[in-house]
BAVEXPA-215129 format. One record per residue (C-alpha): residue number from 1; residue in one letter; x negated, y negated, z negated. Coordinates in nm, 2 decimals, always signed. Each point is the difference from the previous one (the first is absolute). Example, Ala and Ser with C-alpha at 12.3 -4.5 7.8 and 13.67 -1.06 7.14 Angstrom:
// residues 2
[site 1, 'A', [-1.23, +0.45, -0.78]]
[site 2, 'S', [-0.14, -0.34, +0.07]]
This chain:
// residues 396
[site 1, 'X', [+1.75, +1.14, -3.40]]
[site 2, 'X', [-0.25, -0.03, +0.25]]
[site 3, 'X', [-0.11, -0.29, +0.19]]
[site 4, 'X', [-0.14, -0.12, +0.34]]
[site 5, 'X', [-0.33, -0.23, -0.11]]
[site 6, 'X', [+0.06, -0.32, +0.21]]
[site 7, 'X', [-0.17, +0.00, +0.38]]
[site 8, 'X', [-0.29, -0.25, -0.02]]
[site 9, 'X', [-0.32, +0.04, +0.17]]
[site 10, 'X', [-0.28, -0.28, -0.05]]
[site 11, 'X', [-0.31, -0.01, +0.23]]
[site 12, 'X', [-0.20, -0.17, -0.29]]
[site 13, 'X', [+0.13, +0.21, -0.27]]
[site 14, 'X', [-0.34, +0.21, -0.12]]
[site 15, 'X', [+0.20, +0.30, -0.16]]
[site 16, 'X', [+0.15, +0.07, +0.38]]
[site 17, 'X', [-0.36, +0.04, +0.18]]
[site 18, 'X', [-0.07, +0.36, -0.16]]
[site 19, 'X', [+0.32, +0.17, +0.18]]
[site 20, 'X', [+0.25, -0.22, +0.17]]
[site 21, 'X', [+0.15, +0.24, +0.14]]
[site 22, 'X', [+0.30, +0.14, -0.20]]
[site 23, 'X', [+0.11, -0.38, +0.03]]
[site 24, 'X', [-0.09, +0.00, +0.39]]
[site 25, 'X', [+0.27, +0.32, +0.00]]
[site 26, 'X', [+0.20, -0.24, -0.18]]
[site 27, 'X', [-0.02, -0.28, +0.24]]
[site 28, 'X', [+0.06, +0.24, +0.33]]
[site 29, 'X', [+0.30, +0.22, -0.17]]
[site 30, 'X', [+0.17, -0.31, -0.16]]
[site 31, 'X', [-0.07, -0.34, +0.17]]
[site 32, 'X', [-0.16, +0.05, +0.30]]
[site 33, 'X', [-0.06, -0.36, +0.07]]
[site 34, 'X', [-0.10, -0.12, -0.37]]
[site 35, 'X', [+0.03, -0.32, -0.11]]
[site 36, 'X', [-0.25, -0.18, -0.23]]
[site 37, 'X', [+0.10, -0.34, -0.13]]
[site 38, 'X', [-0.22, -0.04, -0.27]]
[site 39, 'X', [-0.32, -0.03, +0.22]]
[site 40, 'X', [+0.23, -0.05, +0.37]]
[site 41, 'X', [+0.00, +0.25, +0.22]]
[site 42, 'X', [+0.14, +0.28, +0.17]]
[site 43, 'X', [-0.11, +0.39, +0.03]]
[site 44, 'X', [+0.07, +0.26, +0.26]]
[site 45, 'X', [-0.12, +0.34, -0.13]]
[site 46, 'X', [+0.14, +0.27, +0.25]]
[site 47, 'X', [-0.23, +0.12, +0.27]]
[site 48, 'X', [+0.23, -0.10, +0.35]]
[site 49, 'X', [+0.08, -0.34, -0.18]]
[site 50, 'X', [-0.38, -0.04, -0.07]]
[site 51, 'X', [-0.12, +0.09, +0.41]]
[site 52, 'X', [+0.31, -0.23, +0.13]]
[site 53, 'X', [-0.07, -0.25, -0.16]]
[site 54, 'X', [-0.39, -0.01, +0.00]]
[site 55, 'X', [+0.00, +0.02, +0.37]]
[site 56, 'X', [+0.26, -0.30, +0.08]]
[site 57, 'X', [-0.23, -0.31, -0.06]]
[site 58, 'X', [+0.25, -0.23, +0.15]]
[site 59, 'X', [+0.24, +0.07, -0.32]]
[site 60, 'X', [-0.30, +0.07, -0.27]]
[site 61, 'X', [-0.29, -0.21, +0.12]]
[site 62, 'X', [-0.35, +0.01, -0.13]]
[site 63, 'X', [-0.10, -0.34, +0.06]]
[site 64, 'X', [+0.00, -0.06, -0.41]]
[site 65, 'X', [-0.18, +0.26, -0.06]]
[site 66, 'X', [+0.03, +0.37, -0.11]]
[site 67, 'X', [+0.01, -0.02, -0.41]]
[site 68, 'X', [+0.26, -0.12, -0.16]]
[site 69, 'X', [-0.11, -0.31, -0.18]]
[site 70, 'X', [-0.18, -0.10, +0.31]]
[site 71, 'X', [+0.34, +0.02, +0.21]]
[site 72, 'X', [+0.11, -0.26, -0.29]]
[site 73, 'X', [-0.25, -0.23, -0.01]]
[site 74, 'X', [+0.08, -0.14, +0.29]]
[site 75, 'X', [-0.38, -0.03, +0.15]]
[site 76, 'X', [-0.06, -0.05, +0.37]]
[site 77, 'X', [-0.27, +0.23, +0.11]]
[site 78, 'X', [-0.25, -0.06, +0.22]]
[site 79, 'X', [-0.05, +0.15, +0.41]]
[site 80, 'X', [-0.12, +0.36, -0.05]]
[site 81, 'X', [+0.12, +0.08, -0.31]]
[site 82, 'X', [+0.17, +0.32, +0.14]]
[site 83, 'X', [+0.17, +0.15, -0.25]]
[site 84, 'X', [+0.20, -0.32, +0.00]]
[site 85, 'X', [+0.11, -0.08, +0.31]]
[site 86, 'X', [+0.22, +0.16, +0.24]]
[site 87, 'X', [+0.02, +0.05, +0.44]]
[site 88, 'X', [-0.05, -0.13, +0.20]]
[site 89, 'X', [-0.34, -0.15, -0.18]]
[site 90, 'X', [-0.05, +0.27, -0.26]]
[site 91, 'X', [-0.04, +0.25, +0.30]]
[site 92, 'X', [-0.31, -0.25, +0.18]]
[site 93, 'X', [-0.17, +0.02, -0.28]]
[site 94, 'X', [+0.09, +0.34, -0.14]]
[site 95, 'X', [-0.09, +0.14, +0.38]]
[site 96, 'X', [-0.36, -0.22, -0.03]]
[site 97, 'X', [-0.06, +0.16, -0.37]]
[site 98, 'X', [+0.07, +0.38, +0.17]]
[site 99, 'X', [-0.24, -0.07, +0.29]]
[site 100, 'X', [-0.29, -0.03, -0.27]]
[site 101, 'X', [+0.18, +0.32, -0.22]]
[site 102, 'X', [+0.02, +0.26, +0.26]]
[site 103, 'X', [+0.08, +0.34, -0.09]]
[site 104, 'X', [-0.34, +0.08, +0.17]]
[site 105, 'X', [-0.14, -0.26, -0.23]]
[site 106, 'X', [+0.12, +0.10, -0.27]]
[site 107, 'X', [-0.06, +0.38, +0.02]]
[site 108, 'X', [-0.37, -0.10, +0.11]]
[site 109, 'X', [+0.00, -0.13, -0.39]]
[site 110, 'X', [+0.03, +0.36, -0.15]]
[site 111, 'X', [-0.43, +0.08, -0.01]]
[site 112, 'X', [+0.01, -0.33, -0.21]]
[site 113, 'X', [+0.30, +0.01, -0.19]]
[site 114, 'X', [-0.12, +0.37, -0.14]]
[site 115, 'X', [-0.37, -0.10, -0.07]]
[site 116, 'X', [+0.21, -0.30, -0.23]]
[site 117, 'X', [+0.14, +0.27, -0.16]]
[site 118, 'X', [-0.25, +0.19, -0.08]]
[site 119, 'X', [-0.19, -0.29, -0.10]]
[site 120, 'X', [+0.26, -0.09, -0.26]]
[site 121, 'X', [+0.06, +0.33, -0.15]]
[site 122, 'X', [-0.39, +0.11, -0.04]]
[site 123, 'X', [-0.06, -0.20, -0.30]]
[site 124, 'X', [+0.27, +0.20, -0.18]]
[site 125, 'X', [-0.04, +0.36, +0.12]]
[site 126, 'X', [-0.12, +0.24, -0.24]]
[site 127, 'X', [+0.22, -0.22, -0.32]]
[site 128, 'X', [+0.25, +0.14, -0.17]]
[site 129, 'X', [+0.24, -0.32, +0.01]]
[site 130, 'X', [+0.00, -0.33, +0.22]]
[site 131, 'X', [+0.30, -0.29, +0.12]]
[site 132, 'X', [+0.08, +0.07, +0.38]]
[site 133, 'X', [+0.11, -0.33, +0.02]]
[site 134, 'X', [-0.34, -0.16, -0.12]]
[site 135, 'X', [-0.19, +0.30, +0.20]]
[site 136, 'X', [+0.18, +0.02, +0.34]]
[site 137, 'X', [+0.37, -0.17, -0.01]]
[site 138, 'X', [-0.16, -0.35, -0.03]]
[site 139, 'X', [-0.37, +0.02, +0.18]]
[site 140, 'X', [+0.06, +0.26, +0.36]]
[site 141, 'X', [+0.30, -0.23, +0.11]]
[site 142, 'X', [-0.19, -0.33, -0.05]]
[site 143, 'X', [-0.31, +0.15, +0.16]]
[site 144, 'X', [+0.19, +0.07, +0.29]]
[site 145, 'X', [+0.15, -0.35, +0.02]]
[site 146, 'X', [-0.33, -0.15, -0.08]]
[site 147, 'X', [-0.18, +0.22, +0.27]]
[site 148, 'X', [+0.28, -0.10, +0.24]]
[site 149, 'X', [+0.00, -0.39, -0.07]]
[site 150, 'X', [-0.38, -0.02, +0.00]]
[site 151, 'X', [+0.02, -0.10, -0.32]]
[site 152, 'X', [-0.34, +0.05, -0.19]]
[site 153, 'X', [+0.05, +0.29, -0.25]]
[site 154, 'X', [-0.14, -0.22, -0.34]]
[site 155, 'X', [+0.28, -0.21, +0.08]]
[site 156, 'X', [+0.27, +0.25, +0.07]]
[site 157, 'X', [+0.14, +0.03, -0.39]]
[site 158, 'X', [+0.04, -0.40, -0.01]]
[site 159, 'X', [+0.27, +0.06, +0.26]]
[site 160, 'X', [+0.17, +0.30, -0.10]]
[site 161, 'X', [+0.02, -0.15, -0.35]]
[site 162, 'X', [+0.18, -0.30, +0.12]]
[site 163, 'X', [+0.23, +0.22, +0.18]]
[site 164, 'X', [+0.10, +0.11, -0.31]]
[site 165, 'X', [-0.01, -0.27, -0.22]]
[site 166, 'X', [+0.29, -0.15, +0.27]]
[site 167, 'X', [+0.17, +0.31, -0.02]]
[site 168, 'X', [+0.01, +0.09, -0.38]]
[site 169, 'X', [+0.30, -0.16, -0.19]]
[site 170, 'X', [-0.15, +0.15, -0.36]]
[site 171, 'X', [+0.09, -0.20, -0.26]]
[site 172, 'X', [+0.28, -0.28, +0.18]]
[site 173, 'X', [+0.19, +0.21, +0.24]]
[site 174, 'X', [+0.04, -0.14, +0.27]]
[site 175, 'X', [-0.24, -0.08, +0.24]]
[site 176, 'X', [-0.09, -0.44, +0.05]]
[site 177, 'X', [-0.07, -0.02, +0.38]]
[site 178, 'X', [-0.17, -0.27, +0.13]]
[site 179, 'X', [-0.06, +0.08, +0.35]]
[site 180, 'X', [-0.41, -0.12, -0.06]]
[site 181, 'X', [-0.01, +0.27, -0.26]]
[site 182, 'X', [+0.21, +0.26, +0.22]]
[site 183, 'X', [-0.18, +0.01, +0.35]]
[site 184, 'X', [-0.34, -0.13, -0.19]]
[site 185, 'X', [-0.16, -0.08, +0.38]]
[site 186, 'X', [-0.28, -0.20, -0.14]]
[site 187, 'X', [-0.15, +0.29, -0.17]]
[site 188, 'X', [-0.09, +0.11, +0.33]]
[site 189, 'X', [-0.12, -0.32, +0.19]]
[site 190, 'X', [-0.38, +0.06, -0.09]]
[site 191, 'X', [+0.05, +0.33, +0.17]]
[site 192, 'X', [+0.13, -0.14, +0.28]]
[site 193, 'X', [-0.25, -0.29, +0.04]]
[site 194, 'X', [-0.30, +0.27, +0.00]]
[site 195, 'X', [+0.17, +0.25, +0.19]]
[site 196, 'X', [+0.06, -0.31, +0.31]]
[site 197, 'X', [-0.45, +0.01, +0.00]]
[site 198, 'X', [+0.01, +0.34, -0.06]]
[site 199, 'X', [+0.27, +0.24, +0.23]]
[site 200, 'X', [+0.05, +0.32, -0.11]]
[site 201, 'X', [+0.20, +0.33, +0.03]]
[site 202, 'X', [+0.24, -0.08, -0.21]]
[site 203, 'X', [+0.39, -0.13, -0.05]]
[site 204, 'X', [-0.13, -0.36, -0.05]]
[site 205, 'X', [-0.18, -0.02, +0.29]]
[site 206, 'X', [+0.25, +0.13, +0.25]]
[site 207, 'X', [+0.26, -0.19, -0.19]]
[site 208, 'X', [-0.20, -0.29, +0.08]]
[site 209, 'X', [-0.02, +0.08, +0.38]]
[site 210, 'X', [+0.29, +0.14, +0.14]]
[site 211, 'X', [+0.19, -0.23, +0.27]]
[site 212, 'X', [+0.38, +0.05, +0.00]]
[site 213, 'X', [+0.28, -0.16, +0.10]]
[site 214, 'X', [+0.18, -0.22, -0.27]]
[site 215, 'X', [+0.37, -0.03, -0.07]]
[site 216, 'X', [-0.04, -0.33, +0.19]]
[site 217, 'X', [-0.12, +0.17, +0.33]]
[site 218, 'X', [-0.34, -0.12, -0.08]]
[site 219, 'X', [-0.38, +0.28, +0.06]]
[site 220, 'X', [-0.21, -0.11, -0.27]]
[site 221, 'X', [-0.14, +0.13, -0.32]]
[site 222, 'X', [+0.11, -0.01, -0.38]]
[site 223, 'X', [-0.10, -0.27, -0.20]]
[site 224, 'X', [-0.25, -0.01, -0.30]]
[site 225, 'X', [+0.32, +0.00, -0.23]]
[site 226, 'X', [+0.19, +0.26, +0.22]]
[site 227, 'X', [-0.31, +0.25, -0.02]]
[site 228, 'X', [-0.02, -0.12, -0.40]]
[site 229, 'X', [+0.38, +0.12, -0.04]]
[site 230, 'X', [-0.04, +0.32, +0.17]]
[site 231, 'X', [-0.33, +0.15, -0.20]]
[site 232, 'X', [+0.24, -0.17, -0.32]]
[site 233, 'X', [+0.29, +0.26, +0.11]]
[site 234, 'X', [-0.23, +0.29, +0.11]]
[site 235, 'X', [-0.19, -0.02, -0.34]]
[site 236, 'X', [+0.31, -0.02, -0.22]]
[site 237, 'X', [+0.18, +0.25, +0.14]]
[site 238, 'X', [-0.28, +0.24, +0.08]]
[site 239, 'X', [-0.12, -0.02, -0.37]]
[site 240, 'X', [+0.30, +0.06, -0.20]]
[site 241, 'X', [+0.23, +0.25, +0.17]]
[site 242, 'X', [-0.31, +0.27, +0.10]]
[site 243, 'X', [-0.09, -0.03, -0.40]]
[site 244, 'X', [+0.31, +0.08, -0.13]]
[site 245, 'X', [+0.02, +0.29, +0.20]]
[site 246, 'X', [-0.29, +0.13, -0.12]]
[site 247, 'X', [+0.12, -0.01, -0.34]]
[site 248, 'X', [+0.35, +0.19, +0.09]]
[site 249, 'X', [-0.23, +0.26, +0.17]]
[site 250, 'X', [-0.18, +0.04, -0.35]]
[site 251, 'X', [+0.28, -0.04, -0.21]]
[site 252, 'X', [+0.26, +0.27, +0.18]]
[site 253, 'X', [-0.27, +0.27, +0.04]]
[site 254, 'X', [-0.02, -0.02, -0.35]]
[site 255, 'X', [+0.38, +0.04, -0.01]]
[site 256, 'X', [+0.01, +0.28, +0.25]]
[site 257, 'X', [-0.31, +0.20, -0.03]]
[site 258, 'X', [+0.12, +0.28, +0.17]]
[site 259, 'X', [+0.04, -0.24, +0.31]]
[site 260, 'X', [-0.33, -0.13, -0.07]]
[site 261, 'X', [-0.16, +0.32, -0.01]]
[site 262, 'X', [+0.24, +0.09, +0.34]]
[site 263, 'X', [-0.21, -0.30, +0.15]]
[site 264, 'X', [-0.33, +0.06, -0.12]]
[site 265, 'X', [-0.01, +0.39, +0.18]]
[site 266, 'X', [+0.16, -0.16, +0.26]]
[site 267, 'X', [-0.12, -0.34, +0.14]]
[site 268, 'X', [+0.22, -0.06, +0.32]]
[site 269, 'X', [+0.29, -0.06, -0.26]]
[site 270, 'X', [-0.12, -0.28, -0.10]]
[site 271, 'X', [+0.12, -0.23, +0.29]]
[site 272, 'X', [+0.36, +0.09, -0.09]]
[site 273, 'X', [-0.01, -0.05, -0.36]]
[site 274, 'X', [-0.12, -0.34, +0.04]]
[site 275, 'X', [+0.31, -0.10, +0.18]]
[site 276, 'X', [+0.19, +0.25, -0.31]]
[site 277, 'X', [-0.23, -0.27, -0.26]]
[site 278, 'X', [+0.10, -0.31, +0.20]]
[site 279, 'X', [+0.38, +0.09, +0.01]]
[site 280, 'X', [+0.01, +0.13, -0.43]]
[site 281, 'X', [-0.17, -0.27, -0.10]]
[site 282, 'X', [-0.03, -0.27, +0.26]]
[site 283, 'X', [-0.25, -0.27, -0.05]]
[site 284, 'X', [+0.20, -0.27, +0.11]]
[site 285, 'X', [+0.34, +0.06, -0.20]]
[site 286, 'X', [+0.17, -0.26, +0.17]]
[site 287, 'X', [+0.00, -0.24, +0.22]]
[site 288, 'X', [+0.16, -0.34, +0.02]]
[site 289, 'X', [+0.19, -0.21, +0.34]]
[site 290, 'X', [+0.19, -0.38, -0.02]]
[site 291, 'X', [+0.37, +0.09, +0.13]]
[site 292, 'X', [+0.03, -0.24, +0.31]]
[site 293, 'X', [+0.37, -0.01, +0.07]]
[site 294, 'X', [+0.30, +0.17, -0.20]]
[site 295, 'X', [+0.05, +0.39, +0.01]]
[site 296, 'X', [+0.27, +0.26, -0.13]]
[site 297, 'X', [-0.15, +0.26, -0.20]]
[site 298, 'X', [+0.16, +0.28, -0.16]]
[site 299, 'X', [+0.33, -0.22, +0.02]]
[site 300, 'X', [-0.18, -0.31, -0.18]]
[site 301, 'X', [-0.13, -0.34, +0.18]]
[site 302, 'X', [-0.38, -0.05, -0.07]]
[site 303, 'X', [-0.01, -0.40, +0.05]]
[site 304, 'X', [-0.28, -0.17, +0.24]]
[site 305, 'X', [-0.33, -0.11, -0.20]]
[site 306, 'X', [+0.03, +0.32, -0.20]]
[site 307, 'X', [-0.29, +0.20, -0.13]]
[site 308, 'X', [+0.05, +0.37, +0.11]]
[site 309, 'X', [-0.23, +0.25, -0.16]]
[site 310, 'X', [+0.00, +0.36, +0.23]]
[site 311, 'X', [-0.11, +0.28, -0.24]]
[site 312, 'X', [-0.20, +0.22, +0.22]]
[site 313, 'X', [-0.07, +0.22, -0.37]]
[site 314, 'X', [+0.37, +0.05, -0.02]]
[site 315, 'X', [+0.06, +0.09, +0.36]]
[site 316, 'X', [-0.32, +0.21, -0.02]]
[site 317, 'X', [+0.21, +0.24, -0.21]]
[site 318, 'X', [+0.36, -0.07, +0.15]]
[site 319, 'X', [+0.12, +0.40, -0.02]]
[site 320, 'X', [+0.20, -0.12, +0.32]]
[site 321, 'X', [-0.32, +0.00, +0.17]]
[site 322, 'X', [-0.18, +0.18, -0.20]]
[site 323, 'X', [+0.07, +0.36, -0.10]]
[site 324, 'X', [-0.08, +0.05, -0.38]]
[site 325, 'X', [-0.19, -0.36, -0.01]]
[site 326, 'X', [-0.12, +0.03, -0.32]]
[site 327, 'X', [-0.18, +0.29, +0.06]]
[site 328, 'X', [-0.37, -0.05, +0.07]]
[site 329, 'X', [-0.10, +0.23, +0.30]]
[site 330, 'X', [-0.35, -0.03, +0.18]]
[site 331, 'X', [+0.19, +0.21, +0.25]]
[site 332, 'X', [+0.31, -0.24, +0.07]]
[site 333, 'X', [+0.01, -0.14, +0.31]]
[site 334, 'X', [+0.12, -0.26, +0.01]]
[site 335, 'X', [+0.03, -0.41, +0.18]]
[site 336, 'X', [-0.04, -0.27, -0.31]]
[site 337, 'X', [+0.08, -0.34, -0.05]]
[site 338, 'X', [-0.32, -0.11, -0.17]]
[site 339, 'X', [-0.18, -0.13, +0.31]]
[site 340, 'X', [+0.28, -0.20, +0.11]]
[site 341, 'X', [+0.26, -0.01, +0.30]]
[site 342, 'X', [-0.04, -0.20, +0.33]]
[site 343, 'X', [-0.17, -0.30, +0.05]]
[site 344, 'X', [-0.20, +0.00, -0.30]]
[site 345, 'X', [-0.04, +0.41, -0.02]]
[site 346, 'X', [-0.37, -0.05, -0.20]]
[site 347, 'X', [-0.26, -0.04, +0.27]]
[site 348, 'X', [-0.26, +0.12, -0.23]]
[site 349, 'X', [+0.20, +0.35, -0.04]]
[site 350, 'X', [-0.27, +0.20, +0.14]]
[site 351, 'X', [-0.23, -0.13, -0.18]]
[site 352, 'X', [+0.14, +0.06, -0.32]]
[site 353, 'X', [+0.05, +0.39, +0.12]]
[site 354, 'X', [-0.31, +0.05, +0.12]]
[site 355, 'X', [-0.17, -0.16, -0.36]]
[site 356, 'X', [+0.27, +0.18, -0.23]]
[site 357, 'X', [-0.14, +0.35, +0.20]]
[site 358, 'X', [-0.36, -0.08, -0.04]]
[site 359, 'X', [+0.03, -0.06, -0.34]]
[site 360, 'X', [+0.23, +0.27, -0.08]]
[site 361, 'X', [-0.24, +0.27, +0.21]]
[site 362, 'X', [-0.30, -0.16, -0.25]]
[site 363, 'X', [+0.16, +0.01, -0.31]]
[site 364, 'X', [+0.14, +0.34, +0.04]]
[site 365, 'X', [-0.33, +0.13, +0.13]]
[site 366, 'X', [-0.22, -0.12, -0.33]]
[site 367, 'X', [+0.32, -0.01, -0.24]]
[site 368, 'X', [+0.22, +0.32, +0.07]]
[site 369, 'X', [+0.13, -0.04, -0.35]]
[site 370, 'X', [+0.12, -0.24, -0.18]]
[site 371, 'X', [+0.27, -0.15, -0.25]]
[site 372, 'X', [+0.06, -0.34, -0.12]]
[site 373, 'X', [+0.00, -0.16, -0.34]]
[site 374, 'X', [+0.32, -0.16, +0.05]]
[site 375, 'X', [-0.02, -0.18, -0.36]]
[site 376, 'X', [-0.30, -0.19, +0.17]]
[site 377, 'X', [+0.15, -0.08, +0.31]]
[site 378, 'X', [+0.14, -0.30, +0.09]]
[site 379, 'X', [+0.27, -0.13, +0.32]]
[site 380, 'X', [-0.10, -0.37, +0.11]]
[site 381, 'X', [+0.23, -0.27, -0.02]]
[site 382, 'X', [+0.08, -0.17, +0.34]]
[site 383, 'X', [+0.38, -0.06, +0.14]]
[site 384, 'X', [-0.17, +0.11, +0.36]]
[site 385, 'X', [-0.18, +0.32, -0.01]]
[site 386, 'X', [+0.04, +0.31, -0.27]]
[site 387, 'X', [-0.31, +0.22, -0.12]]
[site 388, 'X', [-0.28, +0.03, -0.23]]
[site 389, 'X', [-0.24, -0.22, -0.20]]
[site 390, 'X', [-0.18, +0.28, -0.13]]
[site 391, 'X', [+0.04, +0.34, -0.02]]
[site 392, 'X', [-0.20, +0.21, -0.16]]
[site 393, 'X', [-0.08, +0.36, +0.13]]
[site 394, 'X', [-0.07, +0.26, -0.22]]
[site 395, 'X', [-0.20, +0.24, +0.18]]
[site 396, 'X', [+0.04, +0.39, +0.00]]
């Protein structure tokens, strides 16, 4: 006699991180809005449930924060925190942040972004073996930051390391915010001291200078603390996701080699399987929102002060959206959840295309063949963001 093994899906537990999704099936065929009460919180899994309730801030508000133990550690955060706050004020300073992250801006970048590149992957062209995370996933994105912050490249490492240390739960977990460690503005006030004696072209600078118009009605310009927030937020988010990316793009050509081979005779695929890469294996699995007032789900009351958890990998491969979902297709198109919904749809979007086709164009170009010694390979541990540590590529 066969039986059902009991629905239980833990965002900390290690043994879930290689494939979560036979459980995320799970979750959308059998309990659509899951319930967690060993670690408190709520899940939505199916893709309409996911962009409802991701765009309706008044219900699921951001002003905790956007990861789940963040949500419930009750931490106030301060002015220009974007990702946690909501309008009216998240959209003065969101539209402040886009006036210094233009499209134009941002496709002016591409000269720069691709001599990173290259610059990254000469040391190991011509060997029969090297990590892609070490090599590109964790150096072109922080380059780019760097290069966008004005922050001096010896120091550029220091920061992306602390991004990760924050983010890493190897070895407790969970994560232990403390919103010092989280935002880490300090690590930037030298930066921001020099840069006031010495303007630039750079995100700092014009960060530093633009007049708008407060949620108070007041012209003026953000503070030392409001600029330090904003290059906190830009460099967090602009390291992590765009690396990870990088590491799905090595890790499922390996998979698929006939795609991969597909891409490398023909290059102007590769904008479309990057979105294909971001909705298989999405960087940011899931995201997290406070519940502000009651609401009826799937005929159950999710209580005010709850911790909902929207599963953007889950509703990434919702067949209702999704014809054969778990089919990876470089040819699929298709509109995904990992970039977000509404208000907080990730402003740095473009950026992370535009890096995760540069650096697929390169790799493909010096590396047309590869495979991975998966036995060496290794996922991170974080409860925010899914991808690689290393993974080593076996070269053909």
């Amino acid at each position: 006699m066969s039986t059902v093994a009991e629905l239980n899906w833990d965002p900390y537990d290690p043994s879930l991180v290689l494939n979560p999704y036979p459980i995320f099936r799970r979750m959308r065929e059998e309990t659509p809005l899951y319930r967690n009460e060993e670690h408190d919180f709520y899940a939505l899994t199916r893709f309409e449930d996911c962009q409802r309730g991701l765009a309706d801030w008044r219900t699921y508000t951001s002003v905790r924060g956007d990861i789940l133990e963040l949500v419930q550690s009750g931490i106030e955060w301060p002015s220009g925190t974007l990702i946690m706050e909501d309008p009216p004020v998240h959209d003065i300073h969101r539209r402040l942040l886009a006036r210094v992250f233009t499209p134009r801006r941002i496709a002016m970048l591409e000269p720069q972004i691709r001599a990173y590149c290259r610059r990254t992957l000469e040391p190991v062209i011509g060997s029969g073996r090297f990590d892609l995370i070490e090599a590109v996933g964790a150096e072109m994105p922080m380059r780019v930051i760097g290069m966008l912050l004005g922050i001096p490249e010896p120091d550029q490492p220091a920061i992306r390391d602390r991004v990760d240390a924050v983010l890493s739960t190897e070895g407790r977990g969970k994560m232990n915010p403390k919103e010092g460690e989280i935002l880490n503005t300090e690590a930037y006030r030298t930066y921001l001291e020099w840069r006031k004696q010495n303007p630039s072209d750079d995100l700092m600078t014009e960060l530093m200078n633009a007049e708008f118009e407060d949620e108070n009605g007041v012209t003026r310009t953000l503070t030392d603390d409001e600029v330090l927030t904003y290059c906190s937020v830009i460099a967090g988010a602009g390291n992590e996701t765009t690396g990870r990316l990088i590491g799905w793009f090595g890790a499922l050509m390996a998979r698929y080699p006939e795609q991969r081979r597909e891409l490398a005779a023909d290059p102007s695929l590769i904008p479309n399987a990057i979105e294909e890469i971001l909705r298989f294996e999405p960087t940011s699995p899931f995201t997290a929102r406070y519940v502000n007032k009651d609401v009826e789900l799937h005929g159950q009351t999710v209580p005010a002060g709850s911790a909902m958890l929207f599963i953007a990998a889950a509703a990434n491969r919702d067949p209702g959206r999704f014809p054969d979902p778990d089919t990876f297709d470089i040819r699929r198109v298709s509109q995904h959840m990992t970039f977000g919904v509404g208000a907080h749809y990730c402003l740095g979007a473009a950026l992370a295309r535009l890096e995760g086709r540069v650096a697929a164009e390169e790799i493909l170009k010096n590396f047309p063949d590869w495979d991975v010694d998966w036995d060496a390979a290794e996922l991170a541990q974080t409860s925010t963001v899914r991808g690689w540590k290393t993974l080593p590529l076996v070269i053909g």
